[in-house]
C-alpha positions in Angstrom: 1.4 -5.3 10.3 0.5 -7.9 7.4 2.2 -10.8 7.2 5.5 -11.7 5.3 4.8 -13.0 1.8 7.3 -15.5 0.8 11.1 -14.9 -0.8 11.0 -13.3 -4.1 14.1 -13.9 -6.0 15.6 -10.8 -7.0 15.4 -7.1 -6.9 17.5 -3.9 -8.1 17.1 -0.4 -7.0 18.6 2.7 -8.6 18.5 5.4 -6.0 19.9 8.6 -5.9 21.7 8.7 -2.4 22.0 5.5 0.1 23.6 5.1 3.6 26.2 5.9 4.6 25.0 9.0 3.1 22.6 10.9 4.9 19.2 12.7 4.6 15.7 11.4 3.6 16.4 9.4 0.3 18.7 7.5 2.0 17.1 6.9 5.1 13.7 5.7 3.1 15.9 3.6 0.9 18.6 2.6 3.1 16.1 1.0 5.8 13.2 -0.2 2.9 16.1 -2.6 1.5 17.2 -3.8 4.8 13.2 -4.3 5.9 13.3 -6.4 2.7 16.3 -8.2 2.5 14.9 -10.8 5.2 12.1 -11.6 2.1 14.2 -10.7 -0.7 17.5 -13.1 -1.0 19.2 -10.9 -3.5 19.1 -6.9 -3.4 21.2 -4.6 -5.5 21.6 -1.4 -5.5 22.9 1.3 -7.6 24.1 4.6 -6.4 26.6 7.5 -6.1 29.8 7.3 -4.6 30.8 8.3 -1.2 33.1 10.5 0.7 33.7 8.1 3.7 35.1 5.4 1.5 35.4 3.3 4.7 32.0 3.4 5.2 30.8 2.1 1.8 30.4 -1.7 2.3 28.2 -0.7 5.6 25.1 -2.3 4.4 26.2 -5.0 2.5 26.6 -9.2 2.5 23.5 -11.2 3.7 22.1 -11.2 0.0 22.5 -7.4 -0.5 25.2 -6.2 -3.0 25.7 -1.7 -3.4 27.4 -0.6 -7.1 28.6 2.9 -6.3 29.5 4.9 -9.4 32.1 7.9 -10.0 29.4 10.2 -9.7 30.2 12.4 -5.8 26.5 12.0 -4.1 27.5 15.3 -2.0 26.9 18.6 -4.3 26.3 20.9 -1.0 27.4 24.9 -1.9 28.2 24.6 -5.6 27.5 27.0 -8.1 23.7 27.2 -10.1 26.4 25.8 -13.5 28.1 23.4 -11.2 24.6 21.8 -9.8 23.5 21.6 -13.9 26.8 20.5 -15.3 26.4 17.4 -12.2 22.6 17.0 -13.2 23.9 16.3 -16.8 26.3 13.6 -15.6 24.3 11.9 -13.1 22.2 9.8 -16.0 25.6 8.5 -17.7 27.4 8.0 -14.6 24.7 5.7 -13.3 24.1 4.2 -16.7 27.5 2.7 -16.4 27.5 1.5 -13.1 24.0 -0.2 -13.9 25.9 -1.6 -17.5 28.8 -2.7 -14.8 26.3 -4.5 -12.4 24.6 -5.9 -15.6 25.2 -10.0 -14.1 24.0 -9.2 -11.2 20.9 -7.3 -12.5 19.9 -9.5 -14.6 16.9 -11.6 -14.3 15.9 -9.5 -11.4 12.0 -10.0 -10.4 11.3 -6.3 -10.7 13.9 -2.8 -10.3 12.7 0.0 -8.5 14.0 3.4 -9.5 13.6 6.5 -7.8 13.2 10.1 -8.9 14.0 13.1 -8.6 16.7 13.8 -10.0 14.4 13.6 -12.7 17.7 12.9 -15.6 17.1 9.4 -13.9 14.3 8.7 -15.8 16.1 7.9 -18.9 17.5 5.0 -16.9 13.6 3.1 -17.2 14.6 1.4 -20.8 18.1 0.5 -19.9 17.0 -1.3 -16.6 14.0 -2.9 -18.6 16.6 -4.5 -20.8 18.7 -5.2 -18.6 16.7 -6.6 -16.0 14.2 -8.1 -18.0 11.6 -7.2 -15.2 9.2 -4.7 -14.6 9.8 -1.1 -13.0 8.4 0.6 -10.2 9.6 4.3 -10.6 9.2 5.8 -7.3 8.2 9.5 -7.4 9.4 11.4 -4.4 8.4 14.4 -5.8 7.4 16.4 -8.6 10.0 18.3 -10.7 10.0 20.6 -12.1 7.2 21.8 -9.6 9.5 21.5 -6.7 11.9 23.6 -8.9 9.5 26.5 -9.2 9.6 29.5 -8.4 13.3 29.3 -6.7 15.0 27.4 -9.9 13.3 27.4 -13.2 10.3 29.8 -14.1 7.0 27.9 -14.7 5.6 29.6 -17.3 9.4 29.3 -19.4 10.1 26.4 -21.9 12.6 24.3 -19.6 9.5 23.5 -17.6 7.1 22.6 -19.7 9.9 20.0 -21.6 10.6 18.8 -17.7 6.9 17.9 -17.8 6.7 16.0 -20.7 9.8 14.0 -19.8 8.2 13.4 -16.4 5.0 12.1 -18.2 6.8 10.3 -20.5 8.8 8.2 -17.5 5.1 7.6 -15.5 3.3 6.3 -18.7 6.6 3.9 -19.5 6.8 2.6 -15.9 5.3 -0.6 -15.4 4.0 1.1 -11.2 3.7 4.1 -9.8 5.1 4.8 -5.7 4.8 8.0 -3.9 5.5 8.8 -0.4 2.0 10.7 0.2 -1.5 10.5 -0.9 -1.0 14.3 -2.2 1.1 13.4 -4.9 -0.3 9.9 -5.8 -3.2 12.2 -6.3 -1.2 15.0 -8.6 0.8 12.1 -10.5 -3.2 11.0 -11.3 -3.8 14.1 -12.8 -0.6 14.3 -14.8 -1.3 10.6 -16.6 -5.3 11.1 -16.9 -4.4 14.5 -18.8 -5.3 13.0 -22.4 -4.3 9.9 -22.0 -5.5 6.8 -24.1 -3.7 4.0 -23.0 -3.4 1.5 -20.1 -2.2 3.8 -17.1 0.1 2.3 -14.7 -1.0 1.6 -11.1 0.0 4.2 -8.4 0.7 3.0 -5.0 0.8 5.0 -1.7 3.8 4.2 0.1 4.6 6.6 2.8 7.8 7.8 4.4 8.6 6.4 8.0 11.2 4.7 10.2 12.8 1.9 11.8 10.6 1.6 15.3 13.0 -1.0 16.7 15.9 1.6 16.2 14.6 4.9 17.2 13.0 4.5 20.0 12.7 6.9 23.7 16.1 6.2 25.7 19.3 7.9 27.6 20.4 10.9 26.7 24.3 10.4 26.2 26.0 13.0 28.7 29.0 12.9 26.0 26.6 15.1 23.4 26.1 18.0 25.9 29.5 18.2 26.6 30.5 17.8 23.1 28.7 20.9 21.9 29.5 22.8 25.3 25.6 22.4 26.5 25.2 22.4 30.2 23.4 19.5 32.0 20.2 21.5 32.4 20.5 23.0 28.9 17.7 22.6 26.3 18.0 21.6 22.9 16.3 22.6 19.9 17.0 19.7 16.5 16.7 20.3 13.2 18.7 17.4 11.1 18.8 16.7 7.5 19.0 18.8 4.1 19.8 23.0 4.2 18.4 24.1 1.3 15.6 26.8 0.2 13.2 24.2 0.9 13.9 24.4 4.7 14.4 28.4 4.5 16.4 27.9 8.1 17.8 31.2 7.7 14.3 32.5 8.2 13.8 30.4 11.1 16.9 31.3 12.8 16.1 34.8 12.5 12.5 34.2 13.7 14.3 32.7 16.8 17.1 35.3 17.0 14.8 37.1 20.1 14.0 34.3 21.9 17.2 32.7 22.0 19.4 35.6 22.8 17.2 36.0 25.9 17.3 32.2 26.2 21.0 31.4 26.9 20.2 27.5 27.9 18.3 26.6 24.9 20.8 25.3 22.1 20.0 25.8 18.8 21.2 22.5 16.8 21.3 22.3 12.8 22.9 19.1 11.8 23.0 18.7 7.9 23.8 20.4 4.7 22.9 22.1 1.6 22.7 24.7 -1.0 22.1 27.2 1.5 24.1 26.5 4.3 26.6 29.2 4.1 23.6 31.8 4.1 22.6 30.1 7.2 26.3 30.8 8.7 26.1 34.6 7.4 22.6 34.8 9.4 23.6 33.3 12.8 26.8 35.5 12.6 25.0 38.5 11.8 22.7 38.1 14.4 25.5 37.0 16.7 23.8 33.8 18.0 26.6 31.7 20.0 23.8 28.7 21.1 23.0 28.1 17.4 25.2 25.5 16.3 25.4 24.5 13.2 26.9 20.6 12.9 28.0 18.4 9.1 25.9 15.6 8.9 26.1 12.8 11.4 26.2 9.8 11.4 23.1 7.5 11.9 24.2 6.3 15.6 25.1 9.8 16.5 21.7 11.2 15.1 19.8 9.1 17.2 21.7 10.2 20.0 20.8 14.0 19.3 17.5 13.3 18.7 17.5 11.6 22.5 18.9 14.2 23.9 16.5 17.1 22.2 13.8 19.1 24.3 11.7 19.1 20.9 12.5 19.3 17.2 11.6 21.0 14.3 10.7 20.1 11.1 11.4 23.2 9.1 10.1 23.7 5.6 9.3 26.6 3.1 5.7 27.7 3.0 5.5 26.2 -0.7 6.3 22.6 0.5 2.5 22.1 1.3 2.5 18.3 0.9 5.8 17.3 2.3 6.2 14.2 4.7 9.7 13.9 5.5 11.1 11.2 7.2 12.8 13.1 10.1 9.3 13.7 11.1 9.2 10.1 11.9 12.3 9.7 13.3 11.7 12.1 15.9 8.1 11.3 16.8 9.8 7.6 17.2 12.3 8.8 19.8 9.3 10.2 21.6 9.4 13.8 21.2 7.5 16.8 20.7 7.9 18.6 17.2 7.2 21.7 15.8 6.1 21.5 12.0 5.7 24.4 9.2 3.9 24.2 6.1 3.0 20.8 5.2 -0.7 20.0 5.1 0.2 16.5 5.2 2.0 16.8 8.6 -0.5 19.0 9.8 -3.1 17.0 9.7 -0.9 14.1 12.1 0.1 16.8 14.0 -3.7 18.2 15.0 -5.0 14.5 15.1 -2.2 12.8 17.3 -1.4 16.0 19.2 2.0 15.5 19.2 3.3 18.7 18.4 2.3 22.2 17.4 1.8 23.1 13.7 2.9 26.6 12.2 2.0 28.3 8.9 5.0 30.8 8.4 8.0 31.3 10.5 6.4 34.3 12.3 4.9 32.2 14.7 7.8 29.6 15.5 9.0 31.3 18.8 6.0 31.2 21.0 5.8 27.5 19.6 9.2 26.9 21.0 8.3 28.7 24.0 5.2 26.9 25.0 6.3 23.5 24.6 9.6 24.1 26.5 7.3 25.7 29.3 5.3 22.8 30.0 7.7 19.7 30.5 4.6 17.6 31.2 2.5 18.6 28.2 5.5 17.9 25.9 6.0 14.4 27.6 2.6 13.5 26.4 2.9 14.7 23.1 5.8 12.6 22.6 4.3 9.7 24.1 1.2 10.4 21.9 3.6 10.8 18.4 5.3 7.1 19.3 1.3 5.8 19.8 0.7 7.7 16.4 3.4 5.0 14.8 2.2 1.7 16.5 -1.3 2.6 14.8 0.1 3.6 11.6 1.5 2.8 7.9 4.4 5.0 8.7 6.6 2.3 9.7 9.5 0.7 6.8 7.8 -2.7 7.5 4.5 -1.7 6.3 6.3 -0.1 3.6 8.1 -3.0 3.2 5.0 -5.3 2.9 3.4 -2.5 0.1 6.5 -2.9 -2.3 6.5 -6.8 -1.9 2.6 -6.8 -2.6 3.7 -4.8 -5.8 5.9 -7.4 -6.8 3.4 -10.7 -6.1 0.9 -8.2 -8.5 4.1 -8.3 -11.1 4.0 -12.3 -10.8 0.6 -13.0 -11.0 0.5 -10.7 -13.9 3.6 -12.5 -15.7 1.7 -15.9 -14.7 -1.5 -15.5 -16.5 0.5 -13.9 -19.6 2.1 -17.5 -19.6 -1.2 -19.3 -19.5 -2.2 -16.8 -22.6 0.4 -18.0 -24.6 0.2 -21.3 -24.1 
């Protein structure tokens, strides 16, 4: 790990979701603050509201301030109109909590805002004002791209505009983040594409987690009593978002075989999404009673599933090719084996750490699931080898930490020799 650079003042982030919500956005943002909050003596951060309003102070005080606006961060089985319609909203809503936070924002040393929703991007000349700082627009991933094929067709007019907004928000932004070298090399080829003028900076800085907080330990007796799981029962874990990305409805059907015949091996889905009442329809239909599905849990209880899991499975749709999500992370940091689909990026941890076993389609997830829960011993060292993987890695919210605080001495220097220009 590099050292700590000294305080910097002031920092705002506009983010999407953030704790107590739940899923990767607000894990990655949720932990980066808190990383920096022991450099950084005032953070603020803009985001949506929450449904456990007792819950929405839970990061805050030692320097670190959360605006929520009107705008629900929840939008889990609405309708194709209803998901637009709360896309449309989401720029003004946050526009007026930034406008609201506007004392507190201002003077800031740089703002960070994070995409997608891509409608955030017409926040970049507001927070400039505003802030009267530079801004780092983090790009999580590509829309529309990510929205095609399911969403939006890419050959159709919508998706060409979405591009040239997207462009537009890279070539204003002062830096450029992304959570995998994949798309800091696609955001490259997006800016190059005719470009004339001085292109910002794009920094790699990965998804990960919090290695003092997940970490190998006791599996709580009250979670397998909880779900009705027998002492000697084995779990399968899959946590975060339920939506076409995941396709968990194909996995559950892939699995249908293996866990009918399998009556001690638990099925676990904890999280939500767009298609988590076709996942409901599947298990019913294929009259699975040790697939669970839970609502999303909270952090604490998470980490307590995650514990008590056999192995886990990051589940993604064969067109997420360069995904890195951070439950990847979290699991590997709890010391346990995973099964991964799709992803190139993972892959290539996966086959170089050998901490898991990698899948292309969904077709192949059961004799995964049986070979790693036939061998306790094999899938003991692969977790050991995944927590190894993180000790020797960027993937950790300190590193990223340290990568967004080098960004911001780059901003400083900069501002300094513009001063010694003028003068």
């Amino acid at each position: 790990m590099g050292k700590r650079q000294e305080a910097t003042a002031k920092a705002c982030f506009v983010v999407p979701f953030f704790p107590p919500d739940v899923g990767g956005c607000a894990s990655r943002f949720g932990d980066l603050t808190r990383s920096l909050n022991s450099t950084i003596r005032d953070i603020n951060v803009v985001t949506t509201t929450v449904a456990q309003s007792q819950d929405r102070a839970a990061l805050e005080g030692d320097g670190m301030r959360v605006f929520r606006g009107w705008l629900p961060s929840h939008v889990a089985n609405r309708s194709f109109l209803s998901m637009l319609l709360y896309l449309a909203l989401m720029p003004f809503a946050f526009a007026i909590t930034v406008l609201s936070a506007a004392r507190r924002v201002r003077g800031s040393d740089f703002s960070l805002l994070s995409i997608p929703p891509l409608p955030l991007v017409v926040l970049l000349p507001l927070l400039r004002l505003i802030g009267r700082c530079p801004v780092i627009l983090d790009v999580r991933d590509i829309w529309p791209d990510a929205l095609s094929p399911t969403y939006i067709d890419s050959r159709g007019l919508i998706f060409k505009l979405m591009h040239v907004v997207l462009r537009w928000a890279i070539l204003s932004a002062d830096h450029i983040t992304a959570p995998t070298q994949t798309l800091v090399y696609r955001i490259a080829g997006i800016i190059s594409n005719g470009a004339n003028q001085n292109l910002p900076a794009i920094t790699l800085v990965p998804n990960g987690v919090d290695t003092n907080e997940f970490t190998p330990g006791r599996v709580s007796p009250e979670i397998l009593e909880q779900y009705n799981v027998p002492k000697d029962g084995r779990l399968l874990l899959y946590s975060g978002a339920v939506g076409r990305s995941q396709d968990l409805a194909t996995i559950t059907e892939a699995l249908h075989s293996f866990l009918r015949n399998r009556p001690d091996v638990f099925f676990i889905i904890a999280g939500w999404g767009d298609s988590l009442e076709q996942l409901r329809q599947t298990i019913s239909k294929l009259r699975l009673t040790n697939a669970i599905i839970l609502p999303p849990v909270p952090r604490g209880r998470l980490l307590d599933l995650i514990r008590a899991a056999s192995l886990c499975i990051v589940a993604l749709h064969p067109s997420q090719t360069d995904a890195l999500p951070n439950k990847f992370f979290e699991y590997v940091a709890c010391g346990k084996p995973v099964i991964v689909m799709a992803s190139e990026e993972l892959r290539k941890l996966v086959e170089e750490w050998r901490c898991g076993i990698f899948v292309q389609s969904a077709t192949e997830i059961q004799d995964a699931v049986a070979t790693i829960l036939s061998d306790e011993k094999a899938a003991l060292e692969m977790g050991i080898r995944g927590r190894q993987m993180l000790q020797q890695s960027m993937f950790t919210r300190e590193s990223a930490a340290n990568v967004i605080l080098q960004i911001s001495r780059h901003f400083e220097q900069n501002e300094h020799r513009s001063a010694q220009d003028r003068r």
